[in-house]
C-alpha positions as CSV (number, residue, x, y, z in Angstrom):
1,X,77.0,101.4,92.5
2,X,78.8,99.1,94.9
3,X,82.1,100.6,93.5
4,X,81.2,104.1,94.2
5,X,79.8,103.6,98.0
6,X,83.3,102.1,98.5
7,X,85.2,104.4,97.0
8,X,82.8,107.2,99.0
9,X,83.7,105.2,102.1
10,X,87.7,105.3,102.1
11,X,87.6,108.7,101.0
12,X,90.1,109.1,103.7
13,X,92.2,106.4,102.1
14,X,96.2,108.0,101.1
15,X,95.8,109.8,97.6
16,X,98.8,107.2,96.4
17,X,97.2,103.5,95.8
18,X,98.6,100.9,97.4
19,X,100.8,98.6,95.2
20,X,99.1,95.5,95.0
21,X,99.4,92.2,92.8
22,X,97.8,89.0,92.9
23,X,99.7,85.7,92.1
24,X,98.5,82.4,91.4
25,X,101.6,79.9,92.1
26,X,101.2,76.2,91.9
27,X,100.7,73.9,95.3
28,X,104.6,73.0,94.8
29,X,105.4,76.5,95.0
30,X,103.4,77.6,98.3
31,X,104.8,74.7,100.1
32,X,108.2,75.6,99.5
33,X,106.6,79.1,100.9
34,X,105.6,77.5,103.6
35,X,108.5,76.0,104.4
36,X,110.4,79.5,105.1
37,X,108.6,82.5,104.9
38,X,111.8,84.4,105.0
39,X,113.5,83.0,102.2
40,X,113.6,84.7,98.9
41,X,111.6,82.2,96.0
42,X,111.6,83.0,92.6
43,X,109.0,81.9,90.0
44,X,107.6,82.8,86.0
45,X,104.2,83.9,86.1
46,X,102.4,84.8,83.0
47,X,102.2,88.6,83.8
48,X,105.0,90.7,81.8
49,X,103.6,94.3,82.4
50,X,104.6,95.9,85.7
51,X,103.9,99.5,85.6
52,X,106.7,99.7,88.6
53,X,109.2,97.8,89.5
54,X,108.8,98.3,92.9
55,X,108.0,95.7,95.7
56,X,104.4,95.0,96.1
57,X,101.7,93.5,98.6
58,X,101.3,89.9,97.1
59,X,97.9,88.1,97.3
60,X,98.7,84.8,97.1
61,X,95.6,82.5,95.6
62,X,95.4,78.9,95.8
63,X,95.3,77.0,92.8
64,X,90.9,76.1,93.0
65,X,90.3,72.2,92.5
66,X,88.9,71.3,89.8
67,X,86.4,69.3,91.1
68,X,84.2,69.1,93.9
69,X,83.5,66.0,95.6
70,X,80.6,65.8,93.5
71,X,82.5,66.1,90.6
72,X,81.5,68.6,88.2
73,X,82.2,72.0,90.0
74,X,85.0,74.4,90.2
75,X,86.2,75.4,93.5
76,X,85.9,78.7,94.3
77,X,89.6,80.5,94.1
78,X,90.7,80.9,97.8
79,X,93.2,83.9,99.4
80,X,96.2,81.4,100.5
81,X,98.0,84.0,102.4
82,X,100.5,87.6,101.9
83,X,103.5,88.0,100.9
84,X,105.8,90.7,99.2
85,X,106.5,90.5,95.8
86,X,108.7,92.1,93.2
87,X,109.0,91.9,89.6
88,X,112.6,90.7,88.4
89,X,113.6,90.4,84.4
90,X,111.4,89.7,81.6
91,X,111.5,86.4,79.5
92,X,110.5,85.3,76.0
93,X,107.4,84.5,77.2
94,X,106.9,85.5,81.3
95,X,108.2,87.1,83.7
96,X,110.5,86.1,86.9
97,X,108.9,87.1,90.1
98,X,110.8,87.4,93.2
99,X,108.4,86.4,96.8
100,X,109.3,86.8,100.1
101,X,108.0,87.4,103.6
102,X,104.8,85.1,103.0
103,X,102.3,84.0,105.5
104,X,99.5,81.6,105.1
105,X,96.2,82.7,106.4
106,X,94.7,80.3,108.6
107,X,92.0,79.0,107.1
108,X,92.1,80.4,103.6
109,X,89.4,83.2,102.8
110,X,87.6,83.2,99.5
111,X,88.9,85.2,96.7
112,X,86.0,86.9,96.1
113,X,86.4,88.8,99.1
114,X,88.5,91.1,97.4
115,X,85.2,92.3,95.6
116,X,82.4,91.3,97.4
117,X,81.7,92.7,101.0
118,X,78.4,92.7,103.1
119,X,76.8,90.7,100.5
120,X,77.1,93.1,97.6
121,X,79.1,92.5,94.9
122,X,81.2,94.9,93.3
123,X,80.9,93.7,89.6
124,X,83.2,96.7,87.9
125,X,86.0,96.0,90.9
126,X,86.0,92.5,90.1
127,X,86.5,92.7,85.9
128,X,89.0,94.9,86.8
129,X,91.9,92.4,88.4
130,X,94.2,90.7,86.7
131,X,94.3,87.2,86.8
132,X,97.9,87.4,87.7
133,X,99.9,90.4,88.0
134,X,99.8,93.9,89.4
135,X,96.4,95.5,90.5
136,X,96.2,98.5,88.3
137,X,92.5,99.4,88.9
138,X,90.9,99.8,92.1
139,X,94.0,99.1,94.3
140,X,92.3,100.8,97.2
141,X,89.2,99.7,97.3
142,X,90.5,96.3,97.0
143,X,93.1,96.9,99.9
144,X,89.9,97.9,102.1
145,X,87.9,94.8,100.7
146,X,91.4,92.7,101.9
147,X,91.7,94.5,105.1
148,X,87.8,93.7,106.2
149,X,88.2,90.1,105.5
150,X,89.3,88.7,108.9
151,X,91.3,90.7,112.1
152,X,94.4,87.9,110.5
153,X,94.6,89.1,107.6
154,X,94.5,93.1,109.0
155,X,97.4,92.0,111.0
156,X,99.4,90.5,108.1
157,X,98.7,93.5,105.8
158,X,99.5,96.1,109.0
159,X,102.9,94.0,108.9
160,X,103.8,94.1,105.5
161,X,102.7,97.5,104.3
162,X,105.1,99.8,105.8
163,X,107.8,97.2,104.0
164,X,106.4,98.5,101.0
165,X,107.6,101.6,100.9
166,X,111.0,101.0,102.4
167,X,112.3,102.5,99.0
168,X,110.5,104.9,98.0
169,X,112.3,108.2,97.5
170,X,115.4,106.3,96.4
171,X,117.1,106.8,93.2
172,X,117.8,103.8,91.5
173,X,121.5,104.6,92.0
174,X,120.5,104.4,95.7
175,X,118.6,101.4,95.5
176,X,121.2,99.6,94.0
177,X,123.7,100.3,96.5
178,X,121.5,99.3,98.9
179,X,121.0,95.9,97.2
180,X,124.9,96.2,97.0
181,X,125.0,96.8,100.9
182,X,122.4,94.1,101.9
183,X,124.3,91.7,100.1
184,X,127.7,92.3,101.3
185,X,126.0,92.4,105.1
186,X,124.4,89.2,103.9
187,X,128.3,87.5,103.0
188,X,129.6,88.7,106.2
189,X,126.8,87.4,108.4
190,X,127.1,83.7,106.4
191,X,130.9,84.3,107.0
192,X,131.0,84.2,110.8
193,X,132.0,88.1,110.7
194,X,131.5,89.7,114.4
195,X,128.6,92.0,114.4
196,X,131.4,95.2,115.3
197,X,132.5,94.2,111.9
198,X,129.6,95.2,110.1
199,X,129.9,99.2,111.0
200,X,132.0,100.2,107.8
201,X,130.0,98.2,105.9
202,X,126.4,100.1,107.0
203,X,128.2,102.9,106.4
């Protein structure tokens, strides 16, 4: 029932669902995130089916300790911060990621946020995500789940969305000479070229 009152209440939501995927790297991996948010990491997560190869909103989760001080108890799962992610080739066994743009939340929200808001819980919305990998299900309900969690992270995800759909409309040809054109820019820059010598380039 909690489902349907959300879906009800962002009626007004865009008829196209966000692109969303949730990742789970290891502690190693979201320090080097930390590190530079800017910089382009790549990782295998166990996820091969992307429905799009497109970039996506990234909600990045903590790995949960396994105990509690206590001992005994699982963590609960916590919301480590946003990023952008995109899917890159397929492995025997995984699939290569690529993340970028990241920024830890302060203060790490609980995961269950993403399904659980004034104290309801949305049981179907939570069955439906993927332990890691794209958000198939739900993808706006859970965007407007994300977006109530804390005025930070509706910040973040204002930031990041309209990155999102920096390629839509392109035809792969396009997008690959795009990729083509980012990467030359990106030699010249590294190569002390004057910015004046970046015109025929853009163009």
């Amino acid at each position: 029932m909690a489902f349907a009152r959300s879906r009800q209440a962002e009626s007004s939501s865009p008829a196209r669902s966000p692109r969303l995927a949730i990742l789970r790297p290891d502690n190693d991996f979201l320090r080097l995130l930390d590190d530079d948010r800017t910089k382009e990491r790549s990782y295998s997560q166990p996820c091969r089916d992307w429905p799009e190869a497109k970039s996506h909103l990234a909600i990045l989760i903590a790995p949960a300790d396994q105990q509690d001080d206590e001992g005994g108890r699982e963590q609960p799962a916590l919301i480590w911060g946003l990023g952008i992610v995109r899917p890159a080739r397929e492995t025997d066994r995984d699939r290569k990621v690529v993340v970028t743009r990241t920024r830890r939340i302060s203060g790490m929200v609980p995961f269950s946020g993403l399904w659980c808001t004034g104290g309801e819980r949305d049981g179907a919305l939570a069955r439906s995500l993927p332990e890691s990998g794209p958000v198939t299900v739900g993808a706006d309900i859970v965007l407007a789940y994300l977006r109530r969690i804390s005025t930070d992270v509706e910040s973040e995800v204002q930031r990041l969305l309209p990155i999102l759909d920096d390629g839509e409309g392109w035809t792969d040809q396009e997008l690959r000479w795009r990729d083509e054109r980012d990467a030359l820019l990106l030699f010249a820059k590294m190569a002390g070229l004057a910015p004046n010598d970046f015109a025929p380039v853009r163009g």
